[in-house]
Structures are given as structure tokens and as C-alpha cells.
C-alpha positions as MATLAB code, in Angstrom:
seq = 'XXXXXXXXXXXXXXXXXXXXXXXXXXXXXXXXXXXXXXXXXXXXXXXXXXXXXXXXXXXXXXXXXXXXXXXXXXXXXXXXXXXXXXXXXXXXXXXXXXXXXXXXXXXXXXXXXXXXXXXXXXXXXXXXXXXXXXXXXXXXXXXXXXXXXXXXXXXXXXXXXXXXXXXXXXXXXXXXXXXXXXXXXXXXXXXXXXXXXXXXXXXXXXXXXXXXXXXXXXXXXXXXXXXXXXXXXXXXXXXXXXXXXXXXXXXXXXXXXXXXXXXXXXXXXXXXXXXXXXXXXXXXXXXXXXXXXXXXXXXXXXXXXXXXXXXXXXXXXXXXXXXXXXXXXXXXXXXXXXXXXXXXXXXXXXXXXXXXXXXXXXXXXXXXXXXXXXXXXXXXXXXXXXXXXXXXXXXXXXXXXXXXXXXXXXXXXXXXXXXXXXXXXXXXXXXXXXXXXXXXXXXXX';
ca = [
      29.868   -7.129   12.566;
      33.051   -4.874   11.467;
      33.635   -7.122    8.398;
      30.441   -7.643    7.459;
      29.935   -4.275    7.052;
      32.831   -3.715    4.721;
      31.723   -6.916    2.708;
      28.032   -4.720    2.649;
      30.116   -1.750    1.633;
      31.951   -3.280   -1.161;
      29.066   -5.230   -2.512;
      27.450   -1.673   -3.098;
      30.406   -0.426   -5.090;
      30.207   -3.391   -7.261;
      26.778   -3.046   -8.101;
      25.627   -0.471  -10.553;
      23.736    2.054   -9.067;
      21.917    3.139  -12.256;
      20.657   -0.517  -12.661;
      19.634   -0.653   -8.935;
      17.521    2.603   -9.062;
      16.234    1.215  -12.620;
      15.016   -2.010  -10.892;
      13.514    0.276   -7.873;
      11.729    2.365  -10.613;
      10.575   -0.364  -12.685;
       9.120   -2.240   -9.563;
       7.010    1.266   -8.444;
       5.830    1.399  -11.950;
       4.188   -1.828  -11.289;
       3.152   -0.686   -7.740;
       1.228    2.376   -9.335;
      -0.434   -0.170  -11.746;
      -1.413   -2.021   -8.684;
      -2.958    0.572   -7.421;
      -4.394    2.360  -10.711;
      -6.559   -1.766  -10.574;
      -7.263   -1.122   -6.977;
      -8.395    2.390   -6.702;
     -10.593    2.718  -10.049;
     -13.089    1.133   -8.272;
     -14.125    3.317   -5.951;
     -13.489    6.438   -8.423;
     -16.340    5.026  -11.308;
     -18.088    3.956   -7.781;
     -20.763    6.533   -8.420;
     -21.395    5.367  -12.271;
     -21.724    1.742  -11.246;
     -23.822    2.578   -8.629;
     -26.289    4.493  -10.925;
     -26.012    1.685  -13.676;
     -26.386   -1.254  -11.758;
     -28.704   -0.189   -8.285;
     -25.593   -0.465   -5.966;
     -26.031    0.438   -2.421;
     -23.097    1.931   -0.056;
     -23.109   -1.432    1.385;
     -22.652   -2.874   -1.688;
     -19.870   -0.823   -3.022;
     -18.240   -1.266    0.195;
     -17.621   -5.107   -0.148;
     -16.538   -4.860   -3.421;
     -14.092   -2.553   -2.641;
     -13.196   -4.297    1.012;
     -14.435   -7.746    1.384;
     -14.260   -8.999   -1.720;
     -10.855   -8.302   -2.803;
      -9.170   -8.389    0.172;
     -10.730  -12.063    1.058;
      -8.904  -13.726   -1.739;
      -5.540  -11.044   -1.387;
      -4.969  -12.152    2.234;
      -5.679  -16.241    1.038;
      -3.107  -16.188   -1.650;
      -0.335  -13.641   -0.600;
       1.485  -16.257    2.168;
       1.819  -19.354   -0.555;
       2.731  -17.245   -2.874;
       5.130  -15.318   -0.347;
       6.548  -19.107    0.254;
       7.515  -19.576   -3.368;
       9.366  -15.771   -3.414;
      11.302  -17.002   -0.807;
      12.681  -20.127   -3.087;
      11.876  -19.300   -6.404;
      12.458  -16.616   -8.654;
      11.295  -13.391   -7.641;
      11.039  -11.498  -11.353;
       8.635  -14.272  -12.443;
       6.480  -14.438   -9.556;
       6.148  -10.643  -10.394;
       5.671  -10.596  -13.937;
       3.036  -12.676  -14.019;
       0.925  -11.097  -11.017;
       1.117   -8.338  -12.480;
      -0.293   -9.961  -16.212;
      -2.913  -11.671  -13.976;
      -4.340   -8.776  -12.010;
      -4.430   -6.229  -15.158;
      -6.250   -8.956  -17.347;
      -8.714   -9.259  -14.312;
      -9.204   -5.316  -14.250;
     -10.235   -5.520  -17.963;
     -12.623   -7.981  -17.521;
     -14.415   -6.119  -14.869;
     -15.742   -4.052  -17.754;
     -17.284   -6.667  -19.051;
     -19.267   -7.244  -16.069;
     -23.016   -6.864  -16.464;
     -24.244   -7.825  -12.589;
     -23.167   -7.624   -9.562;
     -21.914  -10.968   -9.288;
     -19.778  -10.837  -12.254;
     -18.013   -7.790  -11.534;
     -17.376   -9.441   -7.316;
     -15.749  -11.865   -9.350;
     -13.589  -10.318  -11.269;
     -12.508   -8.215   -8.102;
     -11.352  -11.295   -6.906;
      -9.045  -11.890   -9.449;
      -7.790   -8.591   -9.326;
      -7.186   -9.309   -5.753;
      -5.516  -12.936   -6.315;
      -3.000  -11.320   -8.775;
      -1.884   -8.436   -6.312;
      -1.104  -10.946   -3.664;
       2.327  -12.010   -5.755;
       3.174   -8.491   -6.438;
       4.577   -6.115   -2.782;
       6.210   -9.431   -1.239;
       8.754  -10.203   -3.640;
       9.305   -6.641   -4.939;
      10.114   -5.766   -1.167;
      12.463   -8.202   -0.896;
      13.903   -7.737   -4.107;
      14.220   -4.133   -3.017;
      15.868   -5.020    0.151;
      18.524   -7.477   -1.689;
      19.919   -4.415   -3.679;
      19.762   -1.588   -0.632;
      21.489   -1.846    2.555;
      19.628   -1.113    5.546;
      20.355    2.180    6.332;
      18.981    3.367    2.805;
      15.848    0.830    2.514;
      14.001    3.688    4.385;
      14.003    5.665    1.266;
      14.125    2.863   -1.140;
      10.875    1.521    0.126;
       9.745    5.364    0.363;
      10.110    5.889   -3.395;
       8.563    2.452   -4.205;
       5.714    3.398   -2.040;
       5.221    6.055   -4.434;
       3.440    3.895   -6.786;
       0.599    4.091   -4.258;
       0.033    8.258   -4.826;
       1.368    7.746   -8.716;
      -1.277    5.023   -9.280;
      -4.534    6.899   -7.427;
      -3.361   10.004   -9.309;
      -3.258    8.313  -12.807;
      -6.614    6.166  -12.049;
      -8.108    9.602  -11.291;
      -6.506   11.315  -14.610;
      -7.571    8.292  -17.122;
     -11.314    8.089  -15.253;
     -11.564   11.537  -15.843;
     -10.429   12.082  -19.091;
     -12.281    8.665  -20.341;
     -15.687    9.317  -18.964;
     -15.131   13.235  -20.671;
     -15.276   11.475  -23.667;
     -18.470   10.657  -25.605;
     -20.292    6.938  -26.041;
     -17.589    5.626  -23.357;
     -18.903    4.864  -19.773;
     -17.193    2.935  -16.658;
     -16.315    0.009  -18.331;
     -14.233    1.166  -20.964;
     -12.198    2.769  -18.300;
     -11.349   -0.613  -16.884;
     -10.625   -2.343  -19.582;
      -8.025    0.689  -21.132;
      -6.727    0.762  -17.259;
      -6.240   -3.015  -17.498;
      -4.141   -3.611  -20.804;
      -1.820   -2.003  -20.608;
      -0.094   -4.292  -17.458;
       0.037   -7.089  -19.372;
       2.688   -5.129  -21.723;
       4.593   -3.782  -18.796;
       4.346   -7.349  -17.259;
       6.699   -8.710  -20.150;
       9.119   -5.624  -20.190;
       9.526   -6.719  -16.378;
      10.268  -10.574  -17.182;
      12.411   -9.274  -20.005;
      15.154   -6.972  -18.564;
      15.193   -7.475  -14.831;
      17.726  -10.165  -13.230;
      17.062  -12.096  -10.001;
      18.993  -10.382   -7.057;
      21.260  -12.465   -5.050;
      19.412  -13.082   -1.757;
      20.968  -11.337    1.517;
      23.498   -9.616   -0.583;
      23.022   -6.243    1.556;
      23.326   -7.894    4.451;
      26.187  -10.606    4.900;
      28.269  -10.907    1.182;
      31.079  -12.552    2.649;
      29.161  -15.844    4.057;
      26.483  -17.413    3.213;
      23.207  -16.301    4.204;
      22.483  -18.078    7.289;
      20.467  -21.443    7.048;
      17.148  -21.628    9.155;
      13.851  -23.868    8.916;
      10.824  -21.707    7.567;
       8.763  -22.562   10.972;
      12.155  -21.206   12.851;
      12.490  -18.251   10.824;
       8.210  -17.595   11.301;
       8.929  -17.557   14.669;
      12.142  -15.372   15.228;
      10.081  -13.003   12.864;
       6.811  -13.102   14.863;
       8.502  -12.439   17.874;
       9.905   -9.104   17.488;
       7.499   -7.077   19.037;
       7.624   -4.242   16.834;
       6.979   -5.808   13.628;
       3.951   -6.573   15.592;
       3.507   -2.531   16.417;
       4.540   -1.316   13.067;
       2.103   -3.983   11.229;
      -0.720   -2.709   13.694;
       0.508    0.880   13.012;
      -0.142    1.137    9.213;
      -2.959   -1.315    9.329;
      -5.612    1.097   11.464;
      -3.627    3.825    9.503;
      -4.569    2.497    6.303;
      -8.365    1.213    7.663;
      -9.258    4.900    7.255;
      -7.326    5.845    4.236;
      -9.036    2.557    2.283;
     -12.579    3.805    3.454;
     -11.813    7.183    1.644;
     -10.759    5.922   -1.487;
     -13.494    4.012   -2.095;
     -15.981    6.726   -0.737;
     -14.786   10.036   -1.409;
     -16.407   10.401   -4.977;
     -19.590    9.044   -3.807;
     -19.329   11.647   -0.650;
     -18.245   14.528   -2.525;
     -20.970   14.194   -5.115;
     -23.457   14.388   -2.430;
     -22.594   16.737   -0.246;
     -21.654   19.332   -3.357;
     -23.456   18.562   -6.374;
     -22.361   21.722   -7.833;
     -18.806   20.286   -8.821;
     -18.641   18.679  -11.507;
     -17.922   14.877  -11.539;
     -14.981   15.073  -13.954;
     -13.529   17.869  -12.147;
     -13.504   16.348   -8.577;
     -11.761   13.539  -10.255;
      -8.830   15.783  -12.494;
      -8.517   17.771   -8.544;
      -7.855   14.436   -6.544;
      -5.468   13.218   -9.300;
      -3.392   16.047   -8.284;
      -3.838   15.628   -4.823;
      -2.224   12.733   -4.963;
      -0.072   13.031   -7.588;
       1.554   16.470   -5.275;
       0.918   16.084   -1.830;
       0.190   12.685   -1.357;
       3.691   11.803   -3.690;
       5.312   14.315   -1.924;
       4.772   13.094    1.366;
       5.439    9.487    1.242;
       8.838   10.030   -1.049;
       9.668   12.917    1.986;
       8.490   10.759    4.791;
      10.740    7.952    3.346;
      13.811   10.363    3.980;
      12.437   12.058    7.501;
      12.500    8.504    8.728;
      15.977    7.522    7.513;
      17.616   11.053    8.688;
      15.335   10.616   12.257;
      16.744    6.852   12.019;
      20.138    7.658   11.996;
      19.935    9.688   15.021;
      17.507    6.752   16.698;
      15.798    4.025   15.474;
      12.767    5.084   16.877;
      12.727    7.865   14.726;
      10.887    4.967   12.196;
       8.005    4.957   14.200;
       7.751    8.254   15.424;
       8.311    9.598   12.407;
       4.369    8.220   11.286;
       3.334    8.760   14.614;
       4.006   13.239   14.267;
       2.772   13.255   11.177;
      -0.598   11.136   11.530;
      -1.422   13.772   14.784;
      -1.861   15.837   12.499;
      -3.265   14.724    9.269;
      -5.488   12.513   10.786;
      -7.523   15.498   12.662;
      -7.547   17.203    9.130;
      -9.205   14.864    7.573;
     -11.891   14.254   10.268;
     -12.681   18.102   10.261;
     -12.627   18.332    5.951;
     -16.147   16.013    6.227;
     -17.499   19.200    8.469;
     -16.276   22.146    6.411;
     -18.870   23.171    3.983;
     -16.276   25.086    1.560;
     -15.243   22.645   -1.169;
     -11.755   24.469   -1.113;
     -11.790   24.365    2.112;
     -12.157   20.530    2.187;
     -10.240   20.228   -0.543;
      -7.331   22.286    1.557;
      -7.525   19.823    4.247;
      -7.512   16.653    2.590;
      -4.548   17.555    1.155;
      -2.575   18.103    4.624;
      -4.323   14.982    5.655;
      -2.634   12.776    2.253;
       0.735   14.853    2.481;
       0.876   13.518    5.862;
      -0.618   10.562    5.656;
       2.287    9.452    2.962;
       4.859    9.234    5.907;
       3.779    5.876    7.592;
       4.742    3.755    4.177;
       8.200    3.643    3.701;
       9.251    3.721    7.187;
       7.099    0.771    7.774;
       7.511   -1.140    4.836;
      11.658   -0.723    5.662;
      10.875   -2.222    9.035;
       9.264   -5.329    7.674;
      11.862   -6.190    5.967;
      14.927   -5.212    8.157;
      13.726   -6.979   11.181;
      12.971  -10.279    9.213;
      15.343  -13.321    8.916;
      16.714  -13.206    5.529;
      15.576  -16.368    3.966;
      11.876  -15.162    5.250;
      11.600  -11.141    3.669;
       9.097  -12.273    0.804;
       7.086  -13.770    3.838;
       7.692  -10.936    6.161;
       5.704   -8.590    3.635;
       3.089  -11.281    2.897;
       2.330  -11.605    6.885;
       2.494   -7.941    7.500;
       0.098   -7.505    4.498;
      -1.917  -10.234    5.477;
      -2.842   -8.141    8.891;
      -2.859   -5.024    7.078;
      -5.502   -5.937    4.295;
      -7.697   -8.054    6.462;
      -8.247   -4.652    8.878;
      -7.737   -2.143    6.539;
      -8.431   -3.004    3.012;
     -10.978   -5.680    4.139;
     -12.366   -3.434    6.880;
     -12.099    0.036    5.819;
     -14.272    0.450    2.792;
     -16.687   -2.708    4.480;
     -17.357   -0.717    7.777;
     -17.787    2.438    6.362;
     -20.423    1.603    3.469;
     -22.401   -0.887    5.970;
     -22.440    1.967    8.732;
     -23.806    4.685    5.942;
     -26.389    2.202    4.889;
     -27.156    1.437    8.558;
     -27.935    5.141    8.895;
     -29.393    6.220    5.289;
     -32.835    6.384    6.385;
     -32.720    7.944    9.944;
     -30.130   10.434    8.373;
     -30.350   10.489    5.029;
     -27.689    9.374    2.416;
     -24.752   12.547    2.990;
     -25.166   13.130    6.066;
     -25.044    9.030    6.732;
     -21.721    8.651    4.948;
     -20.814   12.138    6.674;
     -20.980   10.291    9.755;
     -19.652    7.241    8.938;
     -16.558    8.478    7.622;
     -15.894   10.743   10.712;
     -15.557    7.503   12.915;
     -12.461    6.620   11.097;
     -11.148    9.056   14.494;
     -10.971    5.738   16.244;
      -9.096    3.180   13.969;
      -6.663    6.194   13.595;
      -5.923    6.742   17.165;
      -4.967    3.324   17.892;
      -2.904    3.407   14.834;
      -1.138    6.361   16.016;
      -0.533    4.563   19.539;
       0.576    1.306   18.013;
       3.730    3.934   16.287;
       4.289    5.440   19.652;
       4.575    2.247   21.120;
       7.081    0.740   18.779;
       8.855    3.776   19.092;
       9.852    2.380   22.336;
      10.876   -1.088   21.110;
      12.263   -0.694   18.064;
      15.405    0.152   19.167;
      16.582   -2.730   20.707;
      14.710   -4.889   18.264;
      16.742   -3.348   15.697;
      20.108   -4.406   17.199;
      19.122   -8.256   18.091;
      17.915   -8.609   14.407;
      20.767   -7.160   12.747;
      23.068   -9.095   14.902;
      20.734  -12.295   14.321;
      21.213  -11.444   10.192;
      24.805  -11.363   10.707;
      25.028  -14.925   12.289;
      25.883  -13.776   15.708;
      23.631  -15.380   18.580;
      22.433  -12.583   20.501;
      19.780  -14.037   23.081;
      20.067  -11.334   25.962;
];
């Protein structure tokens, strides 16, 4: 363990540490664009709605079901060829693939079209957090992939806050409507796509890990099943996925709820507001929550679960309560506790994915934990909460149904917030058997 450490320590030196934070930078640039294609949905939801007849319901699987059907299908093939092929590639052209998607979804005219087209936004975003996460891991060590992954997380805040900005400032802008905003969201990925193919290299696989071996040699079905049995991958993947089941329902339905239940806003600025949202708090706390977790790590490794655990006992009640306020500062004050907050659970679990899996299996290790993750949340989250609001519509009427609705996102975050407290109490002997496991020792106690 003592001279694999050194070998770790020296590989770092020899790397350049402006190219490595380059790299990290370039990969959350494509992160944000993922997310710019994933969120802009649910910000023009309202103008679709009105221009094609869209119910809650409606919305709901195109934001949920729809995309995260063919995400979940595609993400562990293409999570097998990260793990063999070339990572940068893979990448690049996800990224080309889910932008040029995003542009055609302005030319959709129906509501078939456009489901389509969110399918092929969400078949290009399968190849794109797998092997950037274990690229990411191949040039960090361990003990800083808590903040690596934290920054890189960033592209989640960075990405709602620009799809808010460039709806906002678009639609403010006469003769355009929703579908120009897609289409100038979607080009420019393609461009970034070939900067990526053009000046990033391939990482040597493992090389933060064991440098002076080889990277241990395993079968894929052996290295599935060392993975799957470390129980708290299994807590932290259950941990971010009811997380995230509420925090997918509100980006697809805060616009929507926030037009109803105060008219008197207008649209454009609701939309410049939440860009800054997330742009501060939400930014703020996921590239802070990245850090808590590392400094709490280094003290315990539970501190990467507990870390979430804190911070979503207390977001998660703000949020509930901003659906009851009837202040729009007021609501506007507590949903920005709630995404502060809510930014701690990403890098800490993201690092976790990756440092308890095999080596030869990291690409995979993110595809499985996002397969789980976007089949309850991302599939779920929006799905639930615009069938429930249509469920209730007419007994309730339409603000106080998604009022409702929303507010029973309580439950999926409770059991998210027990899944961190419970691999809070595992994870520190996990930790230990996998990093010995990485290192080639055979530690089956």
C-alpha cells in the first residue's frame, strides 16, 4: 500500500496540473451543455404547452419518461465501450449527437415529433457522465476526486442557469418563440464537440491508483460483481436517486407552477431570477459541498454520506414549505436554501462511484449508478408529479393540483436522506476493502 502510494504521489508531480484542471474544466463545460439540452424543456414548458394543447401529464413524460427510457437503454453499452475504447471520442461525439437532437426539437410541430427528438437528446447524454467520470478519476487521486467531481458537477447549476439566461433573453426578443431557443441552445455543442476531440488526450487508465503495476486484470462479469456488492454504492446510488426524484420534478415544473400561482411576475423575469439561483446558490453549493465532503472525509469516510445527509435536512423542508408561502420573495428565499443545499449530494456521490469501483469497470460504475438514478429520478420525478397534478386538476383545480403534487416530493426525499445516513455507516469499511482490492491486495475479511 506504502509504495503504491508514492508511485500515486509521483505520478501527480509528473502530470501537469494546469492541463489536468483544463481537462476537468473542459469536461464541465460539456456537463453544463448537457444540462442547458436537458433543462430547456421544462423552462419553454409553459410556451409549448400553450402552442401545442399540452397537459401536465404530458409535459411530464416528455421531460421524465421519454428521455430517460432511451438514457437508461443506451448508457451501459456505451459504458462497456468507455471501459475499452477511447474515452475523448465516445465523448465528443455524444455530445455532437445530443446538441444536434436539441436543435431539431425546434423543428417539432406535434407532439410526437418533439417525444422523438427527446429521445435523441436522451440517447446522446447516455455516452457523456460515464466516461468523463472516469476520465476525471484517471487524472485525480482519491482523496481529491471529492472536489474534482464537485467542480464537474457544476455543469449541472452552470447549465440550468445559462438555459434560464438564453430562454429568457430569446423569448424577450421579437418574432422568436420556443423553438428558436432550442435550436440556438443546440448548435453550438456540435462546435464545442470538435474543440473536445481536438485538444484532449486519452488518460492512462488507473494511473491515480496503482502507477507502478499494471492495473489489475479482472473479467467484466467479476468486476460487475465486486462492484455490486459493496453495499454502499448501493446506499449512495439510492441516496442521490430519491434526492434527485424531487429536484427533476421541479425543473420541469417550476415555470409552469410559478406562473400559476403568481401571474403577476413576469414570465421573462421568473426565468432571468432562477438563472441566478442557480448560477449563485445552487453553483455555490455543489462546488462547496464537493470540499465539505473531502475535509469531513479526511476526518471519516462517512463524512461522504453524511455530508448530503445534513444538508438535505434542511433544504429539503425548505423547499416543501416555499410551495405554501404566498410571498414570491419569500418563495424565492427558500428555494434558494433548498438548491444551495441541495448542491452537496453530487460530488460526494459521484466520488464514491467511482472510488469504490474496480478500475477496469469506472465508465460502468457511473453508467449503473446512473442507470438507477435516471430510471427513479429523471424517469420518475417529472412523470409522477405531472400525472398526480392532472389526476387532481379538476377536484382542485390546476395550482393548487400541482401545489399538491409537488409537496409529496417530502417522501422520495426522506428515504433519500435515510439511504445517506445509512451508508454513512458502511462506507467506511467499504472504503478500505476497495482501496486495498484496487491495489491488488486480497482483502476478503
Amino acid at each position: 500500500m506504502g509504495g503504491s502510494s508514492v508511485a500515486v504521489e509521483e505520478n501527480l508531480k509528473r502530470r501537469s496540473k494546469g492541463y489536468r484542471y483544463y481537462v476537468l474544466l473542459l469536461l464541465t463545460l460539456v456537463y453544463a451543455f448537457n444540462f442547458i439540452d436537458r433543462q430547456i424543456l421544462g423552462i419553454l414548458a409553459p410556451y409549448i404547452q400553450a402552442d401545442l394543447g399540452l397537459d401536465d401529464g404530458q409535459i411530464g413524460l416528455l421531460a421524465g419518461f421519454f428521455f430517460a427510457l432511451f438514457y437508461t437503454i443506451v448508457g451501459i453499452p456505451i459504458a462497456l465501450l468507455a471501459d475499452r475504447f477511447n474515452r475523448v471520442n465516445i465523448v465528443a461525439v455524444s455530445l455532437a449527437v445530443w446538441s444536434g437532437f436539441t436543435a431539431v426539437s425546434g423543428m417539432a410541430t406535434n407532439y410526437l415529433q418533439l417525444a422523438l427528438a427527446r429521445a435523441g437528446v436522451g440517447i446522446g447524454e447516455a455516452g457523456g457522465s460515464p466516461p468523463s467520470h472516469s476520465m476525471i478519476s484517471d487524472l485525480f487521486s482519491k482523496e481529491e476526486r471529492g472536489t474534482a467531481l464537485g467542480i464537474y458537477s457544476l455543469g449541472i447549476p452552470l447549465g440550468i442557469m445559462a438555459a434560464y439566461f438564453a430562454s429568457a433573453a430569446l423569448l424577450g426578443q421579437p418574432n422568436l418563440d420556443w423553438r428558436t431557443v432550442f435550436i440556438a441552445v443546440g448548435i453550438p455543442g456540435v462546435v464545442l464537440a470538435v474543440v473536445l476531440r481536438l485538444t484532449v488526450r486519452e488518460p492512462k487508465r488507473g494511473a491515480m491508483d496503482v502507477t507502478d503495476k499494471a492495473v489489475p486484470q479482472a473479467s467484466l462479469g467479476k468486476s460487475i460483481g465486486q462492484l455490486l456488492s459493496v453495499p454502499s454504492w448501493w446506499g449512495m446510488c439510492f441516496g442521490i436517486s430519491f434526492s434527485s426524484f424531487g429536484a427533476y420534478a421541479l425543473g420541469a415544473f417550476v415555470i409552469i407552477y410559478l406562473g400559476r400561482t403568481f401571474p403577476e411576475v413576469p414570465l421573462p423575469r421568473v426565468l432571468v431570477i432562477f438563472g441566478i439561483l442557480n448560477g449563485i446558490a445552487y453553483a455555490g453549493g455543489t462546488f462547496i459541498g464537493g470540499i465539505v465532503a473531502d475535509w469531513w472525509g479526511r476526518k471519516t469516510k462517512a463524512g461522504y454520506a453524511w455530508a448530503p445527509a445534513v444538508a438535505l435536512l434542511i433544504g429539503a423542508p425548505a423547499l416543501i414549505l416555499a410551495f405554501w408561502v404566498q410571498s414570491f420573495a419569500m418563495a424565492m428565499t427558500l428555494t434558494a436554501i433548498y438548491l444551495f443545499l441541495s448542491g452537496f449530494y453530487l460530488g460526494p456521490s459521484f466520488s464514491i462511484a467511482q472510488t469504490l469501483a474496480p478500475i477496469r469497470v469506472r465508465a460502468m460504475s457511473t453508467a449503473l449508478f446512473f442507470f438507477i438514478l435516471n430510471l427513479v429520478a429523471l424517469g420518475g420525478g417529472p412523470t409522477y408529479v405531472g400525472w398526480v397534478s392532472t389526476l387532481l386538476t379538476e377536484a382542485h383545480g390546476a395550482e393548487q393540483a400541482l401545489r399538491l403534487s409537488m409537496t409529496s416530493l417530502a417522501v422520495p426525499y426522506a428515504i433519500g436522506i435515510i439511504a445517506f445516513i445509512w451508508t454513512g455507516t458502511r462506507l467506511p469499511k467499504d472504503w478500505e476493502r476497495t482501496q486495498a482490492r484496487n491495489a491488488g491486495l486480497d482483502l476478503t475479511g
